[in-house]
Structures are given as C-alpha cells and as structure tokens.
N, C-alpha and C positions, 0 to 999 in steps of 0.2 A: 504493500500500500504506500502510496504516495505522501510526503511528509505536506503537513497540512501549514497555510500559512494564519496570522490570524490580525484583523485590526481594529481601529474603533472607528465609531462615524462621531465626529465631534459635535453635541449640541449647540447648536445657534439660535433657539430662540428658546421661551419657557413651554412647558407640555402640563405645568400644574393647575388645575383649575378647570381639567376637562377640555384641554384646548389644543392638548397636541397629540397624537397617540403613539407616536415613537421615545418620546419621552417626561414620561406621566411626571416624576419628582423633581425635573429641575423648574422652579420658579422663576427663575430670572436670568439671563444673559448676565456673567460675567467673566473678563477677559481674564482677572489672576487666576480663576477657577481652572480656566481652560487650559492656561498656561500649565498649572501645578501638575493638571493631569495628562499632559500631554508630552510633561516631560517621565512624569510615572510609567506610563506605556513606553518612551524607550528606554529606562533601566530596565525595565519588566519582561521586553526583549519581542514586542509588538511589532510589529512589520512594516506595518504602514498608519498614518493617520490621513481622514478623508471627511472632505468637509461637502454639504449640503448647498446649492446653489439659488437662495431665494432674497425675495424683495422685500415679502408682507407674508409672516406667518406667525402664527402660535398666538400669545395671550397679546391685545391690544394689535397684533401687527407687528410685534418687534425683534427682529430678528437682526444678526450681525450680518453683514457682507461678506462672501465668501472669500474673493481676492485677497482681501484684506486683511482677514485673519489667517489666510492661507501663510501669504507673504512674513503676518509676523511670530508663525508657528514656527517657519523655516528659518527665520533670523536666531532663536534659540534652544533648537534641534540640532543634533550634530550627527544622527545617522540615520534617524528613522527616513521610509519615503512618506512622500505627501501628496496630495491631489484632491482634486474637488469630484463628489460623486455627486451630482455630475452638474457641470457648468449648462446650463440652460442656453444652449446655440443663438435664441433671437435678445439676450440682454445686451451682445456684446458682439460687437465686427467681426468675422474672422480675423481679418489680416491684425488686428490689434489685440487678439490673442494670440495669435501666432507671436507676435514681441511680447507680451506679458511672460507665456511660458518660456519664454527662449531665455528672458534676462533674469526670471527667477532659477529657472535651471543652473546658470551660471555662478547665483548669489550661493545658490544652498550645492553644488557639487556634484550635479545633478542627481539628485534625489526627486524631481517631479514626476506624478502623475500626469496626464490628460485624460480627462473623463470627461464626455458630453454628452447629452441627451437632446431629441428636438424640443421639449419646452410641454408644458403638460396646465399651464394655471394660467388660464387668460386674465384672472384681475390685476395680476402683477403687471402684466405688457397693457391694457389697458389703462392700469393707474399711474403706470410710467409714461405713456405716449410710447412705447413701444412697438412696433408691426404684430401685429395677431393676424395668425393665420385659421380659419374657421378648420379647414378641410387639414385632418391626420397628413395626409401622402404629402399634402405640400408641406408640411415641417418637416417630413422626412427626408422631404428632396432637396428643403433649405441648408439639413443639416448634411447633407452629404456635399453639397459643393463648400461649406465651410472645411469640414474636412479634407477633402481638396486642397483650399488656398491654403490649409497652415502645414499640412505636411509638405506642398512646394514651398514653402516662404521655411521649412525648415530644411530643406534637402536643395535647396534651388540658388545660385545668385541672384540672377532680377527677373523672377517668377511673372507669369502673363494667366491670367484666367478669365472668362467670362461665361457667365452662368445667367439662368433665368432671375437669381436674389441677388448675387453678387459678384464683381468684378475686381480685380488689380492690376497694377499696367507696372512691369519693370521695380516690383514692392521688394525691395532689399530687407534683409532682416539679419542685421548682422548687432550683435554675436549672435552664433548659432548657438544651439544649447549642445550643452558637454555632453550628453546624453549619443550616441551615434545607432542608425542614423537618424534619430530623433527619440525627443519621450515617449512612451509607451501610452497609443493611444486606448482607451477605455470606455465601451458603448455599454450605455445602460437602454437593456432593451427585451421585450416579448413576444410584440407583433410578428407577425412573418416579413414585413418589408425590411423593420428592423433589424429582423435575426440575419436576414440577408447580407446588409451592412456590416452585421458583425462579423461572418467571414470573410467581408472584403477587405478591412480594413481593419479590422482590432487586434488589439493585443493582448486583452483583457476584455470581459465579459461580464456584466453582475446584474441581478435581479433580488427581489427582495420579497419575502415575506412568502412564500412560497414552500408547499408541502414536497414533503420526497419524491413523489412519483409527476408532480408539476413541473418540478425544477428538472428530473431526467427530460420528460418529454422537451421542455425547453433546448435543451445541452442535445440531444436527437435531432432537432430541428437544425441545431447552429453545423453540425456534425454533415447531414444530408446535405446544405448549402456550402457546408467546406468541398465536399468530395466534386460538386459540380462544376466547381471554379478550377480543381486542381490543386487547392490547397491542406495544407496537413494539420486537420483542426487540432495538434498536439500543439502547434505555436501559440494558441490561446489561451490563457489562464481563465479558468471560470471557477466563476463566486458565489456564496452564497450572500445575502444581506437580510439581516432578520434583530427581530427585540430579543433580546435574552432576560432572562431574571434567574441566574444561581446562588445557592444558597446550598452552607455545609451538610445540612439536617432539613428536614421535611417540616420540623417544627421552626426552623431559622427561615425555612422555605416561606409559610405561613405568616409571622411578622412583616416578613418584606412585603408582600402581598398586601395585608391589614397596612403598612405605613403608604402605598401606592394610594390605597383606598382615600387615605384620609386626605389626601389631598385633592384625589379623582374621585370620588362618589362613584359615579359610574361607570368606574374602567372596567372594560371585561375580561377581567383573568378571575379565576377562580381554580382552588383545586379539588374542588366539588363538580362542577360542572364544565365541561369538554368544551362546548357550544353556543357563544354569547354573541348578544347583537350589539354591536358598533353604535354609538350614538352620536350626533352631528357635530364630529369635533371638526375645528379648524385645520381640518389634514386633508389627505386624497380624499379621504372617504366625504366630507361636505362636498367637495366641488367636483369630483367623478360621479360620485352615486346622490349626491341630492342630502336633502335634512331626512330621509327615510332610515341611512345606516344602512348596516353588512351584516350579516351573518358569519363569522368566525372561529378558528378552531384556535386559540392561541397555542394550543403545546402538538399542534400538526403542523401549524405554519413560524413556529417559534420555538426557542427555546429555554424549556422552563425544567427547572427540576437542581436535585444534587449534580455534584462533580462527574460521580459513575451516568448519573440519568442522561445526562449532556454530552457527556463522551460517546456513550451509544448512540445518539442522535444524531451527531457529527459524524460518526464512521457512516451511517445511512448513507448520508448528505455524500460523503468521500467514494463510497460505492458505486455511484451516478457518476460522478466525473467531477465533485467539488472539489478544489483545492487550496480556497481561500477563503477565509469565514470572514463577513465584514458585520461588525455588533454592534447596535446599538441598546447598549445597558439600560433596563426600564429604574434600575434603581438610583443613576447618576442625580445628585451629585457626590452621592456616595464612592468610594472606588471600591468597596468590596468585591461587588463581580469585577471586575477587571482584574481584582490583585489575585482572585481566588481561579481565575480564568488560567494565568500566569503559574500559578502553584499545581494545581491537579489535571486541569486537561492538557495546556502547551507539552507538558512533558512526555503525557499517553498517544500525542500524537504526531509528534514532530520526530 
C-alpha cells in the first residue's frame, strides 16, 4: 500500500453559530491562531497547508482573502507546501496569477500549490462586479483557457493566447517559478467535463466530502479519461477532502460532539444517528441546494471516530486510489485532532 500523504484546509472564516458546516467551533477569523497552527502542522510533519478561495462567507460575511494569507503563511513556513484549494478562476486574471504564483514560488523555494476550480457562488462575483457566468460548461471553458495562459506564461518567454474569455499578446512572466517545469497544477472537480480537465492537465486531483465507493467511481472516471488521451493516470495525485472529528475514546468522542453542539444547535453529527439533514447554513448546501438542506451521512462521507476507527477508514479511502487526505478539523480551534492525527494514524500509514 501506498504511503498516504496528509494536510489541513486552513479556516478562513467563522462556522460557529450554525453558519458554516466545515467548520462548526471556530468563531472568529484570527491570523495568530492560524499562524500558531500552521506552524504546528509543520513540526507535526503535515505535508501540505491549503487554503479556501472566497469573498463573503460564514458568520456576517467575513472571511480572510486567500492570496493573502497564502503569501503570509509562506513568509513563516520553512518546509511545508502551500496552495489555495482552490483559487476561484473568475476573481482573478489568468495572466496575473500566473505572476502571483511564479513570485510566491520564488519567495517561499518553491513550495507552491496551484489549485483552481471554475467558480461555484454567484453572490461573490455578483457582489464584487465580477463576470458571472449562468451556464456550468462556460466556467469550464473559462477555466481551461486560464489554465492555458499561466502554464504558457510559466513555460513560455513572451506567450501569445486568445480565447473566447481571455487573451495575452507577448505577456512575459519573469521570474519563473523555481518549481520546473512549473507548480503543480490542482483541479478541484466531479462533473464529467471537469474530470476531463483533470487528465488533461492536472497534477493533482481533490474532491470532498465524498463516500468510498463515490470517491472510486470519481478516480474511474478521471482513470477512463487518462487512458483516452494517452496519459498514465499514475502522474496524478488524488485526494481525498473531508470534516474529521477524532477523539482518543468514544466517550472523548462524545464531549467533542456535545462542545460542537453548543455552539451549532443544529449541527448534524450525532453518534446515535447515521442520517441527519443539513440545515440552511451559509455553505454549498444554502446556495447549491436552497434553504431546504441535505440529507447526510456524516461518518460515510466523513471522518468520525477513534484513532483505530479512522485509520480503517483511511485504508478504505487508500484502497480506491486515495493518496492524500486533505482535513478539515470540525473541532478547530482546538488542535487536538491534528496533534492526535500526527500521533496515531501519520504513523499507521505512512
């Protein structure tokens, strides 16, 4: 079995108060918080940190900028990688991400990610003055000629493109990033047109929240789209992205739970019942599926339980073709799961 990788998704906005569902106990954006723990994850021997790409979310709207904390994660890190899951294609030019990543890459020794997605929360791009695209395929089409311009503007001297969204004429992009021949691009994606993309073009792969036999059929899809192209879908890393809550004991299990609660009333984990419905929180689930909610399994599409519970759960997930667990901890701002992630599973499976 393949040595598993594993990292955190950094909180940027608060999830307390029933308002964000990836992460229920942190209240409030703060930068030392993030800092402290983000330099814990690399003593702790975490692999990668990965930051979320929004405008307007969680409690009031207030969320950090992802560049920005990216940038100043990577100023006080000195080995982990870093990258944004995933940068939202229409906030920001190609060609002027192509230079953001090239000159971060060179600040931090190249340690960057590139992850992008075509863009999924029309009030963001609406509240910005931003282009909103109604129709799926044209964000997808947006986002592939993005992809396009920054791998020319990374591999290219004076790169020429034009496309139906965007154009560059002779766009220099120097320094290149240290990385050769470029960062490792990262598509977050499920659709079919998507998964497509992602043989074309990826380096990495990640989906989220996703049961075992979802996530294969996913990783089948991307696999049947490698073989067509000619491509060896072993060059791709694929991920898993999911909530965790572990805990030593079943009864430590249980407090973490009752402490979620009392901040979230409504969250649905329970260890009584398998099956709970989602309530209109300020997450995918209001603006994909409506004020109606979801129907979910949290410990099918999550991972919940002891150290041993989790470790099998993981081997599942590695069975399929996972080789990268990306966590988002429901009990941060705690670091318990992390340090305890670090202690009993890194070791059972690396």
């Amino acid at each position: 079995m393949n040595q598993a990788k594993f990292s955190w998704i950094v909180p940027t906005c608060s999830g307390a108060h029933d308002t964000h569902i990836e992460m229920p106990s942190y209240e409030r954006f703060q930068y030392s918080t993030t800092r402290e723990t983000a330099l814990l994850c690399e003593s702790l021997g975490y692999d990668s940190l990965w930051i979320p790409d929004h405008l307007i979310f969680g409690d009031r709207g207030e969320v950090a900028e992802c560049w920005t904390l990216l940038s100043a994660l990577a100023a006080v890190t000195k080995r982990i990688r870093l990258g944004p899951l995933v940068l939202c294609e229409a906030h920001r030019n190609p060609a002027l991400v192509a230079k953001m990543v090239s000159t971060l890459d060179n600040i931090c020794e190249g340690r960057v990610n590139y992850g992008v997605g075509a863009g999924w929360r029309k009030i963001e791009q609406v509240s910005y003055g931003l282009p909103w695209l109604e129709k799926p395929s044209d964000r997808v089409k947006r986002m592939e000629e993005g992809i396009e311009i920054v791998r020319r503007m990374w591999t290219e001297d004076r790169p020429n493109f034009k496309g139906s969204y965007y154009a560059i004429r002779d766009a220099t992009c120097n320094p290149k990033p240290v990385q050769k021949p470029h960062p490792p691009i990262w598509i977050a994606a499920h659709g079919e047109k998507m998964l497509k993309l992602v043989a074309k073009y990826a380096d990495g792969w990640n989906w989220m929240s996703t049961t075992v036999d979802e996530h294969q059929k996913l990783i089948d899809t991307i696999r049947e789209s490698c073989k067509r192209i000619g491509r060896n879908h072993d060059s791709i890393t694929m991920s898993w992205e999911g909530r965790i809550l572990i805990a030593k004991s079943r009864a430590d299990l249980k407090e973490k739970i009752d402490a979620v609660h009392r901040l979230n009333p409504h969250y649905p984990l329970s260890l009584d019942r398998k099956v709970m419905e989602v309530p209109a929180y300020e997450s995918v689930q209001r603006d994909v599926l409506g004020a109606s909610g979801e129907v979910i399994d949290f410990r099918a599409q999550g991972l919940v339980g002891t150290p041993e519970e989790v470790i099998e759960r993981m081997r599942r997930y590695m069975d399929v073709g996972v080789q990268h667990f990306i966590l988002q901890f429901l009990d941060y701002p705690s670091t318990d799961g992390i340090e305890l992630i670090a202690e009993k599973v890194m070791p059972a499976l690396r």
